[in-house]
PANUTI-306935 format. One line per field, with one value per residue (C-alpha): residue number from 1; x, y, z. Coordinates in Angstrom, 1 decimal, padded with zeros to 4 digits. Layout:
<atoms>
num	[NUM;...]
c1	[X;...]
c2	[Y;...]
c3	[Z;...]
</atoms>
This chain:
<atoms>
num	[1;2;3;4;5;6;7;8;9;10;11;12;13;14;15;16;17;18;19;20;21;22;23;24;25;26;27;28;29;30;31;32;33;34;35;36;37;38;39;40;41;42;43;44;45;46;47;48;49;50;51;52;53;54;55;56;57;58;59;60;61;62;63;64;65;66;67;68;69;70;71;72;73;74;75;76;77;78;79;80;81;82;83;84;85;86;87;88;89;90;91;92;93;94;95;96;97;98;99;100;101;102;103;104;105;106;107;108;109;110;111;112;113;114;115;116;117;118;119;120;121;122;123;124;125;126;127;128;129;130;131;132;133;134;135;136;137;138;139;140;141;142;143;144;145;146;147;148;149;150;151;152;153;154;155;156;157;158;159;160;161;162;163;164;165;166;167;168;169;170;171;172;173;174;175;176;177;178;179;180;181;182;183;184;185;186;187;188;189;190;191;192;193;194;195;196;197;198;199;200;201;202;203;204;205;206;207;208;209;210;211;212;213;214;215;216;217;218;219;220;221;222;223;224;225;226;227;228;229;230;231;232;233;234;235;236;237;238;239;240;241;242;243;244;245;246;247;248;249;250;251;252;253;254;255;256;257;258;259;260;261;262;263;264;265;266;267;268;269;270;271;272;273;274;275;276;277;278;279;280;281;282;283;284;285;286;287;288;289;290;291;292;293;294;295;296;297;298;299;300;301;302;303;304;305;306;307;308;309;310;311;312;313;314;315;316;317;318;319;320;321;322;323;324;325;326;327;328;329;330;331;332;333;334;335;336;337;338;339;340;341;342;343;344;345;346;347;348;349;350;351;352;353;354;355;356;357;358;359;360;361;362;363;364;365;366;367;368;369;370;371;372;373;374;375;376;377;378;379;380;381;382;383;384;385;386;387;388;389;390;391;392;393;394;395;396;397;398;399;400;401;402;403;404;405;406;407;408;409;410;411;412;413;414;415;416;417;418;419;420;421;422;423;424;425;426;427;428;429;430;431;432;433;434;435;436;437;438;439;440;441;442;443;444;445;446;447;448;449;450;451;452;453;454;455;456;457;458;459;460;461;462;463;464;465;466;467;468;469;470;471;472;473;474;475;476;477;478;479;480;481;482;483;484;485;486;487;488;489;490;491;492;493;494;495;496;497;498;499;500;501;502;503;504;505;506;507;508;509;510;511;512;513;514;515;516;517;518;519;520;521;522;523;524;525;526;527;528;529;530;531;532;533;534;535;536;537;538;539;540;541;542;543;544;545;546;547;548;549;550;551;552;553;554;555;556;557;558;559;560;561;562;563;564;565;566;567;568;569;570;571;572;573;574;575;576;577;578;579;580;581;582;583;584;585;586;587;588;589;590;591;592;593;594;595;596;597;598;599;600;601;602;603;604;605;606;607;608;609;610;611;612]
c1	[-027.6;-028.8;-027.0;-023.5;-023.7;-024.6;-021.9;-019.3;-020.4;-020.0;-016.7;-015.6;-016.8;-014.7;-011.5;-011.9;-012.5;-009.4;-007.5;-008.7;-008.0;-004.6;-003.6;-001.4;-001.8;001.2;002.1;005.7;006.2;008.2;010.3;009.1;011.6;012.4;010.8;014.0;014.7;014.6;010.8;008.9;009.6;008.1;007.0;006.0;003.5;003.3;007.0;007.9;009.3;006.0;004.7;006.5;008.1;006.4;008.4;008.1;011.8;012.7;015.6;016.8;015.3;012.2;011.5;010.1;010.4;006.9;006.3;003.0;002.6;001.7;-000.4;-001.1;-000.7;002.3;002.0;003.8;003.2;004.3;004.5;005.0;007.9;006.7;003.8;004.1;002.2;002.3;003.0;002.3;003.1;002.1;004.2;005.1;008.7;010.1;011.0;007.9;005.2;002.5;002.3;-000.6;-000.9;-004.4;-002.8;-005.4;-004.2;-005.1;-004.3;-005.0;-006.7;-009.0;-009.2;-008.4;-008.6;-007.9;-006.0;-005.1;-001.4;-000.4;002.6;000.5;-001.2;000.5;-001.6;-000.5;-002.5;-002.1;-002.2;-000.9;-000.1;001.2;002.9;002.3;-000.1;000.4;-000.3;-000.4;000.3;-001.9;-000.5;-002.5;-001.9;-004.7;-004.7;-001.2;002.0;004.7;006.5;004.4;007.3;005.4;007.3;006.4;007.7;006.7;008.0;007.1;006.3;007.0;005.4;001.8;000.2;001.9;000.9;-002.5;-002.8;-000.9;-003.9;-006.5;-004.9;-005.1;-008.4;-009.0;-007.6;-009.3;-012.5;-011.9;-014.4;-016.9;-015.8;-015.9;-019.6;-020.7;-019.2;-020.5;-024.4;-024.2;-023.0;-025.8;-028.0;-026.5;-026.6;-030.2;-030.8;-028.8;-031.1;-034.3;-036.3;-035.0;-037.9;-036.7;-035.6;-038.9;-040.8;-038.4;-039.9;-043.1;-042.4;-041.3;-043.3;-046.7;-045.9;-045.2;-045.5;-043.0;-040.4;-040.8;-040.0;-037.0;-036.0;-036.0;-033.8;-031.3;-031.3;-030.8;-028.0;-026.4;-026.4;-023.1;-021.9;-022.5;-024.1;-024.5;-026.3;-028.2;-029.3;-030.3;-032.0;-033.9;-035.1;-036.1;-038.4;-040.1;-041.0;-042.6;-044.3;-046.1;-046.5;-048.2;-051.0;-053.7;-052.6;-055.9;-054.5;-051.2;-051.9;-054.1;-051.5;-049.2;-051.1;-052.0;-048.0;-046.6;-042.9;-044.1;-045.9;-042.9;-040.6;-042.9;-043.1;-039.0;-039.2;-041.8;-039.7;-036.5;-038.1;-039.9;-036.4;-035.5;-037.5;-035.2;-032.2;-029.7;-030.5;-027.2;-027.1;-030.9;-029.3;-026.7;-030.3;-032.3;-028.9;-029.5;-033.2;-033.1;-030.3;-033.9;-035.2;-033.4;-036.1;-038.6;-037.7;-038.9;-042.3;-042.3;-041.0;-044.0;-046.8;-045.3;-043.3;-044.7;-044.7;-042.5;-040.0;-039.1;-037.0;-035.3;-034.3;-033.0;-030.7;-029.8;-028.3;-026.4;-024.8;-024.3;-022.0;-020.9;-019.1;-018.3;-016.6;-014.8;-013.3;-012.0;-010.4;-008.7;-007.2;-006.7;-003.8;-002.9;-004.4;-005.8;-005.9;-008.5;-007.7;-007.5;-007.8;-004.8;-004.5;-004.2;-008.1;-009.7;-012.8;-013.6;-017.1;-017.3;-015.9;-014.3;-016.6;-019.3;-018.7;-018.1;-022.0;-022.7;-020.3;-022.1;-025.5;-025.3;-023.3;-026.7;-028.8;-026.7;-026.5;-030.0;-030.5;-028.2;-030.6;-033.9;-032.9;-034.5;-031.7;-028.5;-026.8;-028.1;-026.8;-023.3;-023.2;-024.3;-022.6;-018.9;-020.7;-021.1;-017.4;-015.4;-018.0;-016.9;-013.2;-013.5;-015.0;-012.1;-009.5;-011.0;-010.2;-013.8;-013.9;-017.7;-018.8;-016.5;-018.7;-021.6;-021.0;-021.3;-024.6;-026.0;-024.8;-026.5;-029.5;-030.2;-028.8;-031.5;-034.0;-034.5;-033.7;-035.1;-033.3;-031.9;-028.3;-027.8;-028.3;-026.8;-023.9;-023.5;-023.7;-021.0;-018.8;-019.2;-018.8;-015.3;-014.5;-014.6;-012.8;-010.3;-009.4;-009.3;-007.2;-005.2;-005.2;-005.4;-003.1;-005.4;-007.8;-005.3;-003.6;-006.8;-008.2;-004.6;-004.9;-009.0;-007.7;-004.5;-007.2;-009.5;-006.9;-005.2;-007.4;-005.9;-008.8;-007.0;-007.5;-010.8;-012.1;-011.1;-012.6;-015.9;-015.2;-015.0;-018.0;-020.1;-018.8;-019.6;-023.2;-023.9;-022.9;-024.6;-028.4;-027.9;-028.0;-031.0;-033.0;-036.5;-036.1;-032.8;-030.8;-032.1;-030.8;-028.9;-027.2;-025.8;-022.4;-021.5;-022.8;-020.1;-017.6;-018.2;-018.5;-014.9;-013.8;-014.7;-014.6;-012.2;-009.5;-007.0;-009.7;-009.2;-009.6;-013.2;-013.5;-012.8;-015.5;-018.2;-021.2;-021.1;-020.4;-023.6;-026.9;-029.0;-026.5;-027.3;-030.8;-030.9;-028.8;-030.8;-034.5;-033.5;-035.4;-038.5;-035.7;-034.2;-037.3;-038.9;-035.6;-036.0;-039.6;-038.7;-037.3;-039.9;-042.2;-040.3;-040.0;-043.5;-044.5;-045.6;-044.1;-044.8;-042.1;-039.5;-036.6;-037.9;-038.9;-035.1;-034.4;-036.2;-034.3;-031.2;-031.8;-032.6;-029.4;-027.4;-028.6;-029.2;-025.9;-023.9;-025.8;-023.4;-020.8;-021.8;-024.1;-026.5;-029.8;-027.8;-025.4;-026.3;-025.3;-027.4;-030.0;-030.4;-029.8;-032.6;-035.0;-034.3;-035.0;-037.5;-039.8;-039.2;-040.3;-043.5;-044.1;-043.9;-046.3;-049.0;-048.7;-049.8;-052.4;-054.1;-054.2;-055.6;-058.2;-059.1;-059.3;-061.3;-063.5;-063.7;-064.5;-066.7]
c2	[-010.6;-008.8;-005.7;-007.4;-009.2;-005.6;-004.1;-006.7;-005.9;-002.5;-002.9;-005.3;-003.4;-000.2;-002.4;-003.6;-000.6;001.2;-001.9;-001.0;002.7;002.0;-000.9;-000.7;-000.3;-002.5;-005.5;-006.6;-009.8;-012.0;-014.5;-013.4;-013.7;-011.5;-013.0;-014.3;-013.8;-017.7;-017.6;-016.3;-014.6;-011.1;-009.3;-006.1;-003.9;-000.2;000.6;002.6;006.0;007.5;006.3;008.9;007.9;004.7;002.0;-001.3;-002.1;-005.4;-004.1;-006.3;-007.8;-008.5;-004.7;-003.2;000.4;001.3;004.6;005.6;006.2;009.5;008.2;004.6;002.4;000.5;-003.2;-006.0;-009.8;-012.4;-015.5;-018.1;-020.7;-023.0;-022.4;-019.2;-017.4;-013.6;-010.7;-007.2;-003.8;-000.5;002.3;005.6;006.0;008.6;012.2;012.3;014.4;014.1;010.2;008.8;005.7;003.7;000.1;-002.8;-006.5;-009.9;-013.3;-015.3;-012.5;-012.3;-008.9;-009.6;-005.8;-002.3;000.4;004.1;004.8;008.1;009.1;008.9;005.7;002.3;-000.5;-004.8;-007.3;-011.1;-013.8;-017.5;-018.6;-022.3;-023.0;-021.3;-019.0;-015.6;-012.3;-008.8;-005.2;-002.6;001.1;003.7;007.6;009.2;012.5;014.0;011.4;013.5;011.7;008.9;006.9;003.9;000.8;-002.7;-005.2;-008.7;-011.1;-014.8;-016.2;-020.0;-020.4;-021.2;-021.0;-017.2;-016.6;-017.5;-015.1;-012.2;-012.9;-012.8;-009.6;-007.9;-008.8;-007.2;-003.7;-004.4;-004.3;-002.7;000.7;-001.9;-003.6;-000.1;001.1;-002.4;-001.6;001.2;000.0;-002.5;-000.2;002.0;-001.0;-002.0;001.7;001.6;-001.8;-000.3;002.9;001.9;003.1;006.4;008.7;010.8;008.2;006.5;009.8;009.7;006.4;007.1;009.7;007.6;004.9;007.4;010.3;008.5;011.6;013.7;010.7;010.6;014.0;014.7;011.3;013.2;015.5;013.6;011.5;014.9;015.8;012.5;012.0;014.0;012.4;008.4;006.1;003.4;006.0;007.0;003.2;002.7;006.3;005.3;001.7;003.8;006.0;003.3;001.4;004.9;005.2;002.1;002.6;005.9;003.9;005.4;003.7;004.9;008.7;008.1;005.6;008.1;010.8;008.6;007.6;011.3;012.2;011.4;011.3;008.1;006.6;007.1;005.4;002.7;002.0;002.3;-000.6;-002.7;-002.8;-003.5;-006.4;-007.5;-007.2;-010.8;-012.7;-012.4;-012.2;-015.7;-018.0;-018.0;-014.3;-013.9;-013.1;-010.2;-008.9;-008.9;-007.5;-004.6;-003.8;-004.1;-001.3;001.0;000.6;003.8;005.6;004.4;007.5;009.9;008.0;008.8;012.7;013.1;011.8;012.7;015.9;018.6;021.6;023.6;020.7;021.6;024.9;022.9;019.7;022.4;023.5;020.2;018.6;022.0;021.9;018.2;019.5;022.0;020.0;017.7;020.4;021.9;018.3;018.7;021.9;020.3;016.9;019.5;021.8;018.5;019.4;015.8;012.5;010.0;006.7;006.6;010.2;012.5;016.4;015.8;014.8;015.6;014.2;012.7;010.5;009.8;009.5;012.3;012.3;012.2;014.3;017.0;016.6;017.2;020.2;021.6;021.0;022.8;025.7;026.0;025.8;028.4;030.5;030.5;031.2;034.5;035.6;035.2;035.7;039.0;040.3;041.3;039.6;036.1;037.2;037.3;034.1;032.7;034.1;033.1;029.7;029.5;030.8;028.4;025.6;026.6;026.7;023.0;021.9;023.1;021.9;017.9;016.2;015.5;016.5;015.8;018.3;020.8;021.1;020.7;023.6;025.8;024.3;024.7;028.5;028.7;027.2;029.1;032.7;031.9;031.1;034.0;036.8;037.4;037.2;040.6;041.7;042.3;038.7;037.2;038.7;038.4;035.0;034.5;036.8;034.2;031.4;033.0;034.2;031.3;028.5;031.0;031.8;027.8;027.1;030.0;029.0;025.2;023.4;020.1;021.6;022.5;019.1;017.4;020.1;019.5;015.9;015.9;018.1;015.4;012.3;013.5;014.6;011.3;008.9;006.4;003.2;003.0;006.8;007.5;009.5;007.2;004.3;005.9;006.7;003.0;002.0;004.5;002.6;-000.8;000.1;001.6;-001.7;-003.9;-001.5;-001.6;-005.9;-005.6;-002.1;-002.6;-004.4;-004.6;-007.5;-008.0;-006.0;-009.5;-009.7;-006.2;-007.1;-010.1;-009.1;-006.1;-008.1;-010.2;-007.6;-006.3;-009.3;-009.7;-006.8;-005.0;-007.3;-004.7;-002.6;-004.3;-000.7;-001.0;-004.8;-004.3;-001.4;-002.3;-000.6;001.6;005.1;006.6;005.8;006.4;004.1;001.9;001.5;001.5;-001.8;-003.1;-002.5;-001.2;002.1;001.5;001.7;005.0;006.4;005.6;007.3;010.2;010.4;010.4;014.0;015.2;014.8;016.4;018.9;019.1;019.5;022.9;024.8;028.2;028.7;030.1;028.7;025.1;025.6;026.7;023.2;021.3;022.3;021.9;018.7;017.7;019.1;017.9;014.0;014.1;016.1;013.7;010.9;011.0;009.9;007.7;005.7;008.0;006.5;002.8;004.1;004.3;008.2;009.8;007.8;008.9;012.7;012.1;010.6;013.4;016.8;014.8;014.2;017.8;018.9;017.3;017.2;021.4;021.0;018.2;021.3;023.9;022.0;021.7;025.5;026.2;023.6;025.1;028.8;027.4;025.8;029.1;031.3;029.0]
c3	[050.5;047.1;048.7;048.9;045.6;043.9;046.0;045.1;041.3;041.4;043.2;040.5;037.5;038.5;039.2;035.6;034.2;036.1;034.7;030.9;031.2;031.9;029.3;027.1;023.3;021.9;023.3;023.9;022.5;024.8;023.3;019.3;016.7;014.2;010.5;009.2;005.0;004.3;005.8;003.1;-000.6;-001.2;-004.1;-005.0;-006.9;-008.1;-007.0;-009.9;-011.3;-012.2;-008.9;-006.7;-003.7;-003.6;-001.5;-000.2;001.2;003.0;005.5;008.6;011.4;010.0;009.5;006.4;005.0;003.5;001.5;-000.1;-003.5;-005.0;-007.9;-006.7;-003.4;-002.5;-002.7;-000.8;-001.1;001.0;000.1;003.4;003.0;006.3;009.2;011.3;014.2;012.9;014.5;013.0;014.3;011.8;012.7;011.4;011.5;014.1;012.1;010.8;012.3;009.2;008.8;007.4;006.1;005.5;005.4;003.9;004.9;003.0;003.4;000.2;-001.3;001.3;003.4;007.6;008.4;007.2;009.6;009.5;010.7;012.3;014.2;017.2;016.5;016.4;015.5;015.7;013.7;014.5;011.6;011.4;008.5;007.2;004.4;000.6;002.2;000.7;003.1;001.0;002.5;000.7;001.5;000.3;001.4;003.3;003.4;001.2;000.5;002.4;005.0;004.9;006.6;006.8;009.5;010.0;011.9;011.1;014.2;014.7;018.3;018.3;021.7;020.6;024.2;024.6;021.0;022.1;025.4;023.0;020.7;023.5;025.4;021.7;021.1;024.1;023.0;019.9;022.2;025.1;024.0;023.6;027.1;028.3;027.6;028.8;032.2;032.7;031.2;034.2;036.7;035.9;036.6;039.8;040.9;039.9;042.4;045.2;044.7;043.5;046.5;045.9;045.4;042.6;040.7;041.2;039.4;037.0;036.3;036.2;033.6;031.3;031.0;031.4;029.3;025.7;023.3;025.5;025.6;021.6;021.7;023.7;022.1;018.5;020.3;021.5;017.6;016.0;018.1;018.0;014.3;013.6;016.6;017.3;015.0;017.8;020.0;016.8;016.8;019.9;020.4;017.1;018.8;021.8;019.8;017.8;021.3;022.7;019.1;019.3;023.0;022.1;020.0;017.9;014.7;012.9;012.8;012.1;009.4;007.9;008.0;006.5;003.5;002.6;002.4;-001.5;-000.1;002.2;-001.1;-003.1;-000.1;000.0;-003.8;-004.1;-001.0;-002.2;-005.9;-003.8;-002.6;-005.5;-007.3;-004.7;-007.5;-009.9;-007.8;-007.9;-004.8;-003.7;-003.4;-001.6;001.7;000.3;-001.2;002.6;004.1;001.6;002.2;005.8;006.4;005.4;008.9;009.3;007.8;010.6;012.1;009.8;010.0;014.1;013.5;011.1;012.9;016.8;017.1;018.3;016.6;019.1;019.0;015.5;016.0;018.9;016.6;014.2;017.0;018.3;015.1;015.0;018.2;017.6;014.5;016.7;018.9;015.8;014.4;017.5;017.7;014.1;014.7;017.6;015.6;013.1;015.8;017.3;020.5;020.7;019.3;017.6;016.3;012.7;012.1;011.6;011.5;007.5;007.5;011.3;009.9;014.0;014.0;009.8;006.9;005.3;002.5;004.7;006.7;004.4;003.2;006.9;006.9;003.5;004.2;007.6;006.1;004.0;007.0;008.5;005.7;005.6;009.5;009.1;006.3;008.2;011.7;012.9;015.9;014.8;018.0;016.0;012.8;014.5;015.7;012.7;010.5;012.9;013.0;009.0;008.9;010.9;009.4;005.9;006.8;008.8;005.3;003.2;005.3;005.4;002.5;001.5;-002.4;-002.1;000.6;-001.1;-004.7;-003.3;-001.0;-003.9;-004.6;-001.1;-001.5;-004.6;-004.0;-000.3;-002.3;-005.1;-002.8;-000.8;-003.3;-006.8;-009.4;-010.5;-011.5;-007.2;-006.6;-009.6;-008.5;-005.1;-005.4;-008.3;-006.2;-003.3;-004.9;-006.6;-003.4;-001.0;-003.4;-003.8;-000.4;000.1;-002.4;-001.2;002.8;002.8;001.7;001.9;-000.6;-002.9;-003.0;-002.9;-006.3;-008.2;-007.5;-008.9;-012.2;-012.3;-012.0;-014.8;-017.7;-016.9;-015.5;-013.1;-012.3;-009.0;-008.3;-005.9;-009.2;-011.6;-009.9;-009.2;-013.1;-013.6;-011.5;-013.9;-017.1;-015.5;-014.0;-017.8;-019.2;-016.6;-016.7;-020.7;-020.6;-018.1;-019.0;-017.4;-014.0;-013.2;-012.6;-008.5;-005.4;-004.2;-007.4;-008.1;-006.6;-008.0;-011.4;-010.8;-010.3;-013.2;-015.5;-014.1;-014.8;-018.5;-020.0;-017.6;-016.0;-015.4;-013.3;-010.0;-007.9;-009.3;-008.7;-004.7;-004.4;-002.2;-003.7;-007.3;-005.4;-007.3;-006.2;-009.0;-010.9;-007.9;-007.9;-012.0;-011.9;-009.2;-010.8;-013.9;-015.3;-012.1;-009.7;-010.8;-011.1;-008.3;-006.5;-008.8;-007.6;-003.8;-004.4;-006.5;-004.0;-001.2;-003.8;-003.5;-000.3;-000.2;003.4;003.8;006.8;004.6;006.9;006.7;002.9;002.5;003.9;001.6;-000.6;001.0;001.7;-001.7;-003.5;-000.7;-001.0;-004.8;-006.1;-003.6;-004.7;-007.8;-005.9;-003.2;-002.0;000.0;000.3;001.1;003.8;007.2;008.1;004.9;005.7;009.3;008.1;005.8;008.3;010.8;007.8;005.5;008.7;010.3;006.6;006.2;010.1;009.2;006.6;008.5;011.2;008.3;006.6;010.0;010.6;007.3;007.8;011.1;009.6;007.2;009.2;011.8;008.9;007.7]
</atoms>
């Protein structure tokens, strides 16, 4: 009986999934009607002269012409004259093959969603509305303005039980990757019942839930490799290695190697201030405080690397979370010809599993590793393929439109350079000559670099709040104001949004780019306003003891320091000890680091000991 029921499952499970592969992405809306001109009243924002080719024109049909400002986003707000059921559809208008449009929708000044537009990707929201409800339109460039040829159709459906199933079928699409890996989870489970007395997969079994330490390690593996990649398999691989740590046991060594490491101390003091820092936080704001200090269970990891990795592991992690950008990058490269297609990513910025900006501080630091890799391998064979690997990995960084990843490339250059030559004329100059050289040939090549520089030198001799620079600019001037009022401890981690906000709102009203910013884009700024002077120190302090941590493997001593210009230097311009990414990246090198040096203490001790 079990069989057929399985079988029946399995059969089932594949129909739906054949069904989702093949739906559709828009749906055609039977029986809408265009949004007549006597149904609402719109108004708009930044369409001016000095805005260049910003537009937000109504023109029939219920269609809207939408152009992208230059200097600052085109705004559209409608203002509902009776009760609607909503129909969006974002398109980029045919002609244009560069498109890109990152399009933010409200309703009531409250944000519904936020899409990327490309000419390949059409995207419909649904909203009802009643009467005196306002809806706003938000159309910000992403990537270069040109031919941003932004459409949207706005159609009402009177038929509320059709406008219902339209909603459900698009919630569907909205899921249907999610739908997807379900499906297959549970036809890996109904292949393992219809299997399960099949004797390999029985040992395989056994394996797993004998040989703890091995899991753990092939585990760390497959985390390092996923980390450029998938952030939910990231997740889940990180649950997996925390069960087969605490499956593993003996507590009483690991706790002891734990306590002797000053980077774990200075974790745990930064922590332990965070949630100290609850006490003085507003009650209303306690749970934005806990939603804050949990996201650091993404440091667990580093705590299993350190005490669980075997030493020959190391190398191979290395080369996992470089084929994982690899493949990251060869991805890129092929959004960036148009040889394939991503949702919300466009040939302008073929940043594929992360943010541009973050992934340009993946793109640096691994240029440093490789850099450093090319000067300490030993066969000239390796030094070849590192040195096309750092090549195309430093072109993929200049042609994303992450500023971030871009100046701190020239760090990571320096620092590696530095770091394995002394400092004579020779050195000094071969690393000002790359450092001239490579910005140069960017600027010269890629056309995204030098719109993105002659946009940064634009934003800083006139400085725009509603600019990415200017309103990181802002964030700085507000966090100053805010740590000034509250010097010693801060003003609580629950509270450090709201207190933004108010601050915004007193003393800079007309700052509203800086007001819808969800963290201060600077992480020492961060933690200073959260726990005052203790909190920026104690982050400070966190570095200082990597710092510390004395390696005598020059490639993984190279890293440390990688690793600690890369998170520090970008720390001044985003949140990378908060967001989930850095935080994994950090995990993953700070543990390998330390695991390194647990791995070197013990052979001195032993030589010691032998010679004793």
């Amino acid at each position: 009986m079990i069989k057929y029921i399985t079988r029946t499952l399995l059969l089932i499970s594949f129909l739906i999934l054949f069904f989702l592969y093949s739906f559709p992405n828009l749906i055609n809306c039977s029986g809408c009607l265009p949004l007549k001109k006597n149904d609402y009243k719109l108004e708009t924002y930044n369409i001016k002269k000095d805005n260049k080719w910003a537009t937000f024109r109504e023109e029939k049909n219920g269609t809207f012409f939408i152009h992208t400002g230059e200097s600052d986003p085109s705004i559209g707000v409608y203002t509902f004259k009776k009760n609607l059921n909503l129909i969006l559809t974002f398109s980029i208008r045919s002609g244009s093959k560069t498109g890109d449009i990152d399009f933010s929708i409200k309703k009531n000044n409250l944000k519904l969603n936020e899409i990327i537009i490309t000419p390949k990707i059409t995207r419909q929201i649904f909203v009802s509305v009643i009467k005196n409800d306002t809806l706003t339109i938000i159309a910000d460039k992403h990537g270069s303005t040109s031919a941003d040829w932004g459409n949207l159709k706005i159609e009402n459906q009177s038929d509320l039980k059709q406008y219902t199933l339209s909603k459900i079928y698009n919630d569907i699409l909205i899921y249907k990757n999610k739908i997807i890996i379900f499906l297959w989870l549970l036809i890996i489970i109904l292949l393992h019942i219809e299997f399960k007395n099949y004797q390999p997969l029985q040992n395989f079994y056994t394996f797993i839930f004998t040989e703890n330490t091995k899991m753990i390690n092939y585990l760390i593996i497959l985390y390092a490799l996923m980390i450029p990649l998938s952030l939910d398999i990231v997740r889940a691989t990180a649950i997996l290695m925390i069960i087969f740590w605490i499956r593993e046991g003996e507590f009483t060594k690991k706790l002891v190697y734990i306590k002797k490491q000053p980077l774990f101390i200075a974790l745990f003091f930064l922590i332990c201030l965070l949630l100290l820092s609850l006490l003085w936080t507003d009650y209303e704001n306690l749970r934005t405080g806990v939603k804050y200090i949990t996201r650091y269970w993404y440091i667990i990891p580093m705590f299993v690397i350190y005490t669980s990795i075997d030493k020959k592991f190391i190398p191979i992690t290395l080369s996992a979370f470089l084929t994982g950008m690899l493949i990251s990058e060869l991805v890129s490269y092929s959004i960036f010809f148009e040889f394939m297609t991503i949702e919300g990513h466009s040939h302008k910025d073929p940043s594929p599993f992360m943010h541009h900006t973050l992934y340009s501080v993946f793109l640096a630091f691994s240029a440093g590793i490789l850099l450093n890799r090319i000067l300490t391998s030993e066969y000239i064979k390796h030094k070849i393929v590192y040195t096309i690997f750092f090549t195309t990995i430093t072109a993929n960084l200049f042609i994303n439109s992450g500023r971030t990843g871009q100046f701190l490339f020239l760090f990571v250059l320096a620092s590696v350079l530095v770091g394995h030559y002394k400092i004579t004329f020779k050195s000094v100059f071969t690393t000002l000559s790359l450092l001239l050289i490579i910005p140069y040939l960017a600027f010269t090549f890629s056309p995204n670099f030098k719109t993105r520089m002659i946009q940064t030198y634009q934003n800083i001799n006139n400085i725009s709040y509603s600019t990415a620079i200017g309103a990181r600019i802002g964030l700085n001037i507000v966090a100053k104001d805010i740590f000034l009022e509250n010097p010693i401890i801060g003003i609580g981690v629950g509270d450090y949004l709201s207190k933004k906000d108010e601050m915004v709102q007193e003393k800079y009203p007309d700052r509203k780019t800086v007001k819808e910013l969800v963290h201060y884009h600077n992480q020492f700024a961060e933690f200073a306003v959260i726990a005052g002077i203790f909190g920026l120190f104690s982050y400070i302090f966190i570095f200082i003891s990597l710092i510390r941590t004395k390696v005598t493997d020059i490639r993984m001593n190279t890293i440390k320091y990688i690793l600690v210009s890369t998170i520090a230097l970008a720390s001044l311009s985003d949140a990378m000890f908060h967001l989930n990414r850095p935080l994994s990246l950090f995990a993953l090198f700070a543990g390998l680091i330390v695991a390194q040096y647990r791995y070197e203490r013990l052979t001195t001790i032993s030589e010691n000991s032998h010679q004793a």
